[in-house]
C-alpha positions as CSV (number, residue, x, y, z in Angstrom):
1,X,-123.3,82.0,-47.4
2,X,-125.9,81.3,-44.7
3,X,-125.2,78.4,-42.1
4,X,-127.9,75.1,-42.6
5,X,-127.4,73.2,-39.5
6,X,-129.5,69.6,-39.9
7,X,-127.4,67.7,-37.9
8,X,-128.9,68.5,-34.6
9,X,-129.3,64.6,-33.3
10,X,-125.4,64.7,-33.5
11,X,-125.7,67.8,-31.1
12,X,-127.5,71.2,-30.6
13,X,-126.2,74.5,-30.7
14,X,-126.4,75.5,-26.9
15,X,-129.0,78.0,-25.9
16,X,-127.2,81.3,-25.2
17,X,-129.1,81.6,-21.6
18,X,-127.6,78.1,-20.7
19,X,-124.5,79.5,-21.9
20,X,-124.3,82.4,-20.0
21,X,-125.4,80.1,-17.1
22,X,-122.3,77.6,-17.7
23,X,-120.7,80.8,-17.8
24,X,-121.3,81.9,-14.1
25,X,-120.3,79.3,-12.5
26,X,-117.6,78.9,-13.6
27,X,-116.3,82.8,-13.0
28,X,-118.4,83.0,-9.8
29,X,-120.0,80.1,-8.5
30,X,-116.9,78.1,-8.8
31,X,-116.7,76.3,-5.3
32,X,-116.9,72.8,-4.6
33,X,-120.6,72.2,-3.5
34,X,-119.2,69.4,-1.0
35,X,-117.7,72.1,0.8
36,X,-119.2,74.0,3.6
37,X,-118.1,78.1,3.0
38,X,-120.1,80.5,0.8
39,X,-119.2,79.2,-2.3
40,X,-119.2,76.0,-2.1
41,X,-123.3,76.4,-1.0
42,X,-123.3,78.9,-3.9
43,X,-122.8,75.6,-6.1
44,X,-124.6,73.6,-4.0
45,X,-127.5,75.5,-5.0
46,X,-126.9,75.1,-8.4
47,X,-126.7,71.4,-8.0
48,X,-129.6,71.5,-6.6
49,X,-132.1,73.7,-8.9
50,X,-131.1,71.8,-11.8
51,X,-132.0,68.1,-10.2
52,X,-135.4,70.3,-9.4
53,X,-135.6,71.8,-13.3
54,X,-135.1,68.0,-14.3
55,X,-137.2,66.4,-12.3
56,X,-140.3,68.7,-12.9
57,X,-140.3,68.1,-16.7
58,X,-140.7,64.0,-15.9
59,X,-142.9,64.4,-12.8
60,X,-140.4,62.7,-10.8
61,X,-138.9,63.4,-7.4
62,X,-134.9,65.3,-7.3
63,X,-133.2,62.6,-5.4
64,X,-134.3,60.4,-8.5
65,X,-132.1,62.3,-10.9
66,X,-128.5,61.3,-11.4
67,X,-126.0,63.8,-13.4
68,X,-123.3,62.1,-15.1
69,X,-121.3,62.9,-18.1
70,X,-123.6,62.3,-21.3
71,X,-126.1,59.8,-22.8
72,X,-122.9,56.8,-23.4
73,X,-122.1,57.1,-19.2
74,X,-125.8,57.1,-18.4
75,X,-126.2,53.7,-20.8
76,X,-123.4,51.8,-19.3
77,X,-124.2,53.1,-15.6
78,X,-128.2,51.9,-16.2
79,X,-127.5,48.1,-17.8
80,X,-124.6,47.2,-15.8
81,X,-125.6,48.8,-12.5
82,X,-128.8,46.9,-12.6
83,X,-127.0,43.4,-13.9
84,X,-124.6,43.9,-11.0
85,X,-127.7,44.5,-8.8
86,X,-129.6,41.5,-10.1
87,X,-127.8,39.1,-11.3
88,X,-128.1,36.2,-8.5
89,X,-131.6,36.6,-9.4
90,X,-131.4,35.8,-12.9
91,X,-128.7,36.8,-16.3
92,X,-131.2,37.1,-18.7
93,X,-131.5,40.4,-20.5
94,X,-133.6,42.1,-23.6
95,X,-133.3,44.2,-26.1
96,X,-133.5,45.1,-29.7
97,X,-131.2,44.8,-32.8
98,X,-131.3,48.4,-33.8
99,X,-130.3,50.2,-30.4
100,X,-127.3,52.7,-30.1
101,X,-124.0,51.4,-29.8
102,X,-123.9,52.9,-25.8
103,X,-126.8,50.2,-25.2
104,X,-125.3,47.1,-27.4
105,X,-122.0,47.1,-26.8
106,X,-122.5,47.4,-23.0
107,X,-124.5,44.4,-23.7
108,X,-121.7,42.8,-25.8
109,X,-119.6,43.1,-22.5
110,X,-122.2,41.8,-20.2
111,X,-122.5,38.6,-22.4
112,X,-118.6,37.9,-21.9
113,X,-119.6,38.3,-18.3
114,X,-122.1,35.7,-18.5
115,X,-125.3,37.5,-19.4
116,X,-127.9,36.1,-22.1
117,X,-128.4,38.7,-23.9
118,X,-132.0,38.5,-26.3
119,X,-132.5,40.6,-29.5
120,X,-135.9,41.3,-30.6
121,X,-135.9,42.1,-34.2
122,X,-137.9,45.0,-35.6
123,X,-140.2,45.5,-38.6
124,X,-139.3,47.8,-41.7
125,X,-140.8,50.9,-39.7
126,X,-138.3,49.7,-37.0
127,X,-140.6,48.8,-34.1
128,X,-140.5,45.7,-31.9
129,X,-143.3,43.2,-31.9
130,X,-145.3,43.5,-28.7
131,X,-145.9,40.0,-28.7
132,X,-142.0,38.7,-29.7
133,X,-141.2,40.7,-26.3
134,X,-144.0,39.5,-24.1
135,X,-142.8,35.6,-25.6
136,X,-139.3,36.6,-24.8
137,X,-139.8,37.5,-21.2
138,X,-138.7,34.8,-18.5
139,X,-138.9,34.2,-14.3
140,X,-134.8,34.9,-15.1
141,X,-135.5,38.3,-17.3
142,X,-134.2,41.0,-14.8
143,X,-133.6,43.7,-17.2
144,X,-134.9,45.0,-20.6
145,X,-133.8,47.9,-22.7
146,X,-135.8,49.8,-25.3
147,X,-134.8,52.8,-26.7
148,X,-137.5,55.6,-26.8
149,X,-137.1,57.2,-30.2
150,X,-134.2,55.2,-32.7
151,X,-131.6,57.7,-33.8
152,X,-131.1,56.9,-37.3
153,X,-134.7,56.7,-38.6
154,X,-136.2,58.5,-35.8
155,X,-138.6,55.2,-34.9
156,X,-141.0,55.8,-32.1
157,X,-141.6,52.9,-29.7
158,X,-144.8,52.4,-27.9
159,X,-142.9,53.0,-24.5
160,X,-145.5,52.7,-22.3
161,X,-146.6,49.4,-23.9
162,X,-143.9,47.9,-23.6
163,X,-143.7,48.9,-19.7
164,X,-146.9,47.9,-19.4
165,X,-146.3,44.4,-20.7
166,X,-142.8,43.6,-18.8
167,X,-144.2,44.7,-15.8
168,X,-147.4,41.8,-16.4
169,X,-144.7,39.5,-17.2
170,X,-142.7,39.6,-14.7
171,X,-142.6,42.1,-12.2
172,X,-139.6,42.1,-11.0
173,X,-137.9,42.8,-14.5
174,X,-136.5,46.2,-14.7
175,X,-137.3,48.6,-17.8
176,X,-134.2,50.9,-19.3
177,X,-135.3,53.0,-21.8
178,X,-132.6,55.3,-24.0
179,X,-134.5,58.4,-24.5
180,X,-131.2,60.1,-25.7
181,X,-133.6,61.2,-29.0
182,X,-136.6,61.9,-27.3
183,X,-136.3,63.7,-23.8
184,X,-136.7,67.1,-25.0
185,X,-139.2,66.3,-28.0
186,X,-141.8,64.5,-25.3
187,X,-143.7,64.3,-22.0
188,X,-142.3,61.8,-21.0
189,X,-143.9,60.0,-17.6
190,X,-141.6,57.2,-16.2
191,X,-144.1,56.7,-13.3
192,X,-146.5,56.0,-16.0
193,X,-144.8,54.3,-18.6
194,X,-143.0,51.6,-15.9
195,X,-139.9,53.1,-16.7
196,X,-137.0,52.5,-14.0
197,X,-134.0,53.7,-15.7
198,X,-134.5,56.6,-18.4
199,X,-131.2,57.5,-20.2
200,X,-130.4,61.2,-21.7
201,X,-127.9,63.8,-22.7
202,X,-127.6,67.5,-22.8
203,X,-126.3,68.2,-25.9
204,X,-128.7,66.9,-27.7
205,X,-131.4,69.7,-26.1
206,X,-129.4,72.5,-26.5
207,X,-127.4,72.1,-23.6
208,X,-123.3,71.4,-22.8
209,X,-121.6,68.3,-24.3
210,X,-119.9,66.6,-21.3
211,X,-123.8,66.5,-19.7
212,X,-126.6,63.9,-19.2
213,X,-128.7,62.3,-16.7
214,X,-129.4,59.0,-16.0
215,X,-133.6,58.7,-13.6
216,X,-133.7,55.8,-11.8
217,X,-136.8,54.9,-9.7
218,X,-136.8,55.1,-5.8
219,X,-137.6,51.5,-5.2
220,X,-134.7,50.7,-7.7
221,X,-131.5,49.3,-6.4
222,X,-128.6,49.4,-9.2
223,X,-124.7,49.0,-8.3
224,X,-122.4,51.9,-9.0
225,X,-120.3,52.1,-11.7
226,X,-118.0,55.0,-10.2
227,X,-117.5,54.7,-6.4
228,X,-115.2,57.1,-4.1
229,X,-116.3,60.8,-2.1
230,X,-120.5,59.3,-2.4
231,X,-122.0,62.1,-4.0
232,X,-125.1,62.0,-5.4
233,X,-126.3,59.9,-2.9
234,X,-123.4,57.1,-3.9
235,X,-124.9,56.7,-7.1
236,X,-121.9,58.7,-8.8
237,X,-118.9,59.3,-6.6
238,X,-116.8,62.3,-7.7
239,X,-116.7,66.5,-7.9
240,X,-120.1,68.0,-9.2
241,X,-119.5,69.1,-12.7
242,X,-121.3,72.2,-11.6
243,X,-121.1,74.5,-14.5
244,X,-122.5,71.6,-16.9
245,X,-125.4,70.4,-15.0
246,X,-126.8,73.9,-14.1
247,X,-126.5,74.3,-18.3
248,X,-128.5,70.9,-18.5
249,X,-130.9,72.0,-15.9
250,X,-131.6,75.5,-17.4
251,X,-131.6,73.6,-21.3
252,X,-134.0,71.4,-19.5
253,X,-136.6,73.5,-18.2
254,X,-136.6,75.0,-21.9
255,X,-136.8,72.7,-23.7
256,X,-140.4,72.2,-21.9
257,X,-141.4,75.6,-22.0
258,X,-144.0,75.9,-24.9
259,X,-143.2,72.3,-25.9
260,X,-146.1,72.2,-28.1
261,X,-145.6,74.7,-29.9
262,X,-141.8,74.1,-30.4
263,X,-142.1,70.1,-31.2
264,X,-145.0,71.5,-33.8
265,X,-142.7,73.2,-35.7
266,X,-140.0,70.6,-35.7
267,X,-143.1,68.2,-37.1
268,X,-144.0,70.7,-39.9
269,X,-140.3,71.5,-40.9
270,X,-139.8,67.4,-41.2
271,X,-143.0,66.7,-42.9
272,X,-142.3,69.6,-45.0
273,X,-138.8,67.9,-46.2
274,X,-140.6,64.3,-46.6
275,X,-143.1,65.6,-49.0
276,X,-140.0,66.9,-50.6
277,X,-138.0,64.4,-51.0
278,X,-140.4,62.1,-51.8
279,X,-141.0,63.9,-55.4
280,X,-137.7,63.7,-56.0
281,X,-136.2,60.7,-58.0
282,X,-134.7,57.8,-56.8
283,X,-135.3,59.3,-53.4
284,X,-136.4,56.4,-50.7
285,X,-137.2,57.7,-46.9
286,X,-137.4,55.9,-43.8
287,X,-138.7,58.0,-41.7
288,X,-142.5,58.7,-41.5
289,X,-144.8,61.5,-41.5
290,X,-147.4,62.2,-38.7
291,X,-147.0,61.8,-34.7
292,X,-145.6,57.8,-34.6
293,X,-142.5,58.7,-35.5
294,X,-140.0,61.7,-34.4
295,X,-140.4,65.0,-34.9
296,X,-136.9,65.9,-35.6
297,X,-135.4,62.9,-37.6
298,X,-135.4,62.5,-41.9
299,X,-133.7,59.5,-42.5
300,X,-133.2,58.9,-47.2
301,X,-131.6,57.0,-49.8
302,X,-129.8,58.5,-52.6
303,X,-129.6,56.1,-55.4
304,X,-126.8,56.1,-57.4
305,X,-125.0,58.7,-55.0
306,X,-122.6,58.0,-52.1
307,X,-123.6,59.2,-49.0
308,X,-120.2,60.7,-48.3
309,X,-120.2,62.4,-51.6
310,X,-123.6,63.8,-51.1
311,X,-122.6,64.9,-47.8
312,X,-119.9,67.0,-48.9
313,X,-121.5,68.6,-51.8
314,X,-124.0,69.6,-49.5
315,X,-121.5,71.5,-47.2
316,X,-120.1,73.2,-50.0
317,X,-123.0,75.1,-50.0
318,X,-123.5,75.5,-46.4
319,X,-125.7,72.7,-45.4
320,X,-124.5,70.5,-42.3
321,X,-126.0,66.6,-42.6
322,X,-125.1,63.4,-41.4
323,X,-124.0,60.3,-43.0
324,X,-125.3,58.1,-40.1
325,X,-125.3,58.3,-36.6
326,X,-122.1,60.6,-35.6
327,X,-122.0,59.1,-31.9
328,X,-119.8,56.7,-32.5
329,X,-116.8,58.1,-34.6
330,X,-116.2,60.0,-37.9
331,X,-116.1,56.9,-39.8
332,X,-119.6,55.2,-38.4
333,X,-119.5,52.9,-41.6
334,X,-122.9,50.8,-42.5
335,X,-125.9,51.1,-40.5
336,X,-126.7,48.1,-38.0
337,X,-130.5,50.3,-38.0
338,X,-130.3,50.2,-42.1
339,X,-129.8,46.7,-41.9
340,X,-132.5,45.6,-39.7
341,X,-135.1,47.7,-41.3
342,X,-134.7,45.7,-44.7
343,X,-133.0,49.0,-46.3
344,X,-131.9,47.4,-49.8
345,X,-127.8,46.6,-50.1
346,X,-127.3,49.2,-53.4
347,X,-128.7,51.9,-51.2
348,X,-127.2,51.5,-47.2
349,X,-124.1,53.3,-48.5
350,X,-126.4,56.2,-49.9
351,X,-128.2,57.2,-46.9
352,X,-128.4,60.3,-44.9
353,X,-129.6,61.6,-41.9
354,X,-131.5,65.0,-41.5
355,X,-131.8,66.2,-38.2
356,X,-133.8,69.8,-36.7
357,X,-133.2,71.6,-34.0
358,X,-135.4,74.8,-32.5
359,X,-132.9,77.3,-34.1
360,X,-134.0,76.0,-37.4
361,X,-136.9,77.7,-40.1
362,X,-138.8,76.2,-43.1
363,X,-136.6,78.1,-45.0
364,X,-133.8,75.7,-44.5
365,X,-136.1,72.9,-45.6
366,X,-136.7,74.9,-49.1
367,X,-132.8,75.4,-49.3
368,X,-132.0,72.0,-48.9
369,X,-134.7,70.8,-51.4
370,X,-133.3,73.0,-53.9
371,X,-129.8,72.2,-53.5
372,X,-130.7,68.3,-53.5
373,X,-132.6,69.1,-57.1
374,X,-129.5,70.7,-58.5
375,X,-126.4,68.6,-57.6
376,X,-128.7,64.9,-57.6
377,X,-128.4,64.9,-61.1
378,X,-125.0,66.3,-61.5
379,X,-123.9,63.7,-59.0
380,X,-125.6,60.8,-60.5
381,X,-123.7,61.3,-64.2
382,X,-120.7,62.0,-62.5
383,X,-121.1,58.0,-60.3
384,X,-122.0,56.8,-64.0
385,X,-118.7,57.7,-65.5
């Protein structure tokens, strides 16, 4: 039985040339870059080409990139670093209802420490109302957070709108963007966009787990969450994780190479499975055709069917989806995202997510479509009994 792996916005399969990467330095580039013999400028250089592989793909400058441990650290380290850093300015932050649990529960926190926290709501294709944001925007405002690309529906935000419109607002209001979904999929420009703090992680580009980055501007002062030896220019105390970031730097430069051609045949492999699903019955998507949304994410309702049930049928036969968003835990339970879009009650418990990566073919789109015409109806009588 051949391997269907759609679950890639939970993670990627790592590219075997980041592997072998990981590999050496861990069996010969091993030293401490902090220290000042052979080896340890052996790793330094490692450190060092992979803050330059980074920083190329967003047109930024090196010192701009800070490694830490994945998308969740990178979260946490932007929105309370730059509360920290601004709060006798003002406690008054923004955001949306349908943003990963790294970006709302941070905020959860912040509000026990005193922070206003403001949810913008979204519409049924799950984007924010320019105007509700520009209305929500105060002289107190110092920090909103928008994520890039949504990671249950795959809902694109107009990014640079949104930068554009804080920054005539107030100026002084700093713009987070989670772009955990989307580095890797898009040019992203953070000079152009207004961005000040970009968020991402590794494994979801095809590089190690245990990896991500968080950008923050050079005119940007945020506090540091983990303090002690100053590396990284203070911004992240603590032992390079060498082997990982040279994996995330190499994954990185990737990624980019040929992106056209790569995020085209993400698009046609999702279009491919929308038109299929959609003439299938009692099938509901959520996730649209075309360039506004991602090209990666197929979010549908099953009615009638479990989403659990449908999810393990499916791996039966080889075919790897998810029942939500698996960042949180194995049990992620009802969609916040679902909820906000308007998805109807009978059918947020009948929901998956399909995901692509660049190791996957149209082929696996026709294999799924057939195996989702064969066991639907088996599935349904069965719920009916």
């Amino acid at each position: 039985m051949r391997e269907i792996y759609l679950d890639n916005s939970a993670t990627t399969r790592v590219f075997p040339e980041a592997a072998k990467l990981v590999e050496q330095a861990m069996l010969s580039d091993y030293g401490n870059p902090s220290s000042k013999h052979r080896k340890g400028l052996e790793a330094e250089r490692l450190f060092r080409r992979a803050r330059e592989q980074v920083a190329k793909t967003l047109r930024v400058k090196p010192r701009e990139i800070v490694f830490t441990s994945g998308g969740t650290e990178s979260d946490n380290a932007a929105l309370i670093g730059a509360a920290l850093a601004k709060r006798r300015q003002g406690k008054h932050i923004i955001s949306s209802n349908v943003e990963h649990a790294a970006v709302y529960q941070t905020l959860s926190f912040l509000e026990e420490e005193g922070f206003e926290i403001s949810l913008l709501p979204v519409d049924e294709k799950g984007h924010i109302s320019l105007e509700e944001l520009r209305n929500a925007i105060r002289r107190d405002t110092v920090l909103v957070s928008i994520m890039y690309v949504n990671n249950e529906i795959g809902a694109l935000e107009p990014i640079g709108e949104i930068g554009r419109i804080i920054k005539e607002e107030n100026p002084e209001t700093l713009f987070h963007t989670d772009a955990i979904q989307a580095y890797g999929k898009y040019e992203i420009r953070p000079k152009k966009e207004r961005i000040d703090l970009l968020s991402a992680s590794g494994h979801k580009l095809h590089g190690p787990k245990g990896t991500g980055f968080l950008y923050i501007d050079e005119h940007v002062r945020i506090h540091p969450l983990i303090l002690g030896g100053g590396q990284q220019e203070g911004m992240r105390s603590g032992t390079h994780n060498v082997p990982g970031i040279a994996g995330l730097g190499l994954a990185s430069e990737l990624c980019y190479r040929d992106l056209p051609v790569r995020v085209q045949h993400l698009r046609e492999m999702k279009d491919r499975l929308i038109d299929g699903l959609l003439a299938l019955p009692g099938v509901r998507v959520y996730s649209e055709k075309g360039e506004g949304s991602a090209p990666q994410i197929v979010s549908a309702s099953f009615e009638g069917v479990r989403a659990e049930v449908l999810l393990h049928a499916l791996e039966e036969r080889g075919i790897s989806v998810s029942s939500g968003s698996a960042c949180s835990s194995n049990h992620p339970g009802i969609s916040g995202t679902l909820r906000a879009i308007s998805v109807p009650e009978k059918l947020l418990d009948s929901t998956l997510r399909f995901s692509f990566g660049f190791y996957n073919e149209p082929e696996d789109v026709d294999a799924v479509l057939a195996a989702l015409s064969e066991l639907l109806p088996i599935l349904r009588r069965f719920s009916r009994r």
